[in-house]
C-alpha positions in Angstrom: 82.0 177.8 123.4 80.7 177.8 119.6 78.6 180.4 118.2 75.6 179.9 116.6 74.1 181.2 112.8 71.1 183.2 112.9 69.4 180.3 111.2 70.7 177.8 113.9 69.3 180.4 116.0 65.9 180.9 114.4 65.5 177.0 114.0 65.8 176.2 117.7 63.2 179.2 118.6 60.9 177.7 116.3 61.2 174.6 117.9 60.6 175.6 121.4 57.9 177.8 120.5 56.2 174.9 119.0 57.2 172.6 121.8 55.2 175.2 124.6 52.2 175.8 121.8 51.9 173.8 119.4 48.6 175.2 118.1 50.0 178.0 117.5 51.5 177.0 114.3 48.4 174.8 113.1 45.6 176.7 114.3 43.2 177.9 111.5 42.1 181.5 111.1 38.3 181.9 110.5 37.8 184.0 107.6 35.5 187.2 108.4 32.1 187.6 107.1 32.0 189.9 104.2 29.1 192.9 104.7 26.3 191.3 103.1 26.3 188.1 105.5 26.1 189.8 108.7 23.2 189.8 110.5 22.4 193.3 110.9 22.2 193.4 106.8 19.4 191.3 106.6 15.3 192.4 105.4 12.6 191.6 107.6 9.2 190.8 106.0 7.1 193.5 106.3 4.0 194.5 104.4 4.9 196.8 101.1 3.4 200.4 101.5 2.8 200.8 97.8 2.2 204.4 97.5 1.2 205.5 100.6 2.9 206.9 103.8 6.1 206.0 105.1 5.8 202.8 107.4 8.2 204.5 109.8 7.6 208.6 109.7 3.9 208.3 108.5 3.9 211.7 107.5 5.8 211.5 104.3 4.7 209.1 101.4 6.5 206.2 101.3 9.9 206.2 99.4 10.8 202.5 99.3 14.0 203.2 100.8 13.7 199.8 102.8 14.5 201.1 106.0 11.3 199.7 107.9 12.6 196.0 106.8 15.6 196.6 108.4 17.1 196.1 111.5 18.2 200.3 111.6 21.7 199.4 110.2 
């Protein structure tokens, strides 16, 4: 019985591997979204307070923190 080398060895798993999945070695990998292109980043229109109270806790003046054109994120 002959013996095989690791690389003998690693070629014929590669080869069954890709025989039983075949995507698995071609498949692409979607890059993730960086932070500023997810949804939940995004500003809503809303009407500008200027200087008067705070759109969400109308008992404070209006800081233009942005908050009330978000989505809460």
């Amino acid at each position: 019985m002959a013996t095989m080398t690791d690389q003998e060895l690693r070629a014929l798993v590669r080869q069954v591997i890709d025989q039983h999945l075949p995507a698995a070695r071609t498949a692409a990998v979607a890059p993730a979204l960086a932070p500023r292109d997810h949804a939940s980043h995004l500003l809503l229109v809303v009407a500008d307070a200027g200087d008067g109270p705070c759109v969400i806790e109308p008992s404070v003046p209006c800081t233009h923190c942005g908050y009330c054109k978000s989505l809460g994120h």
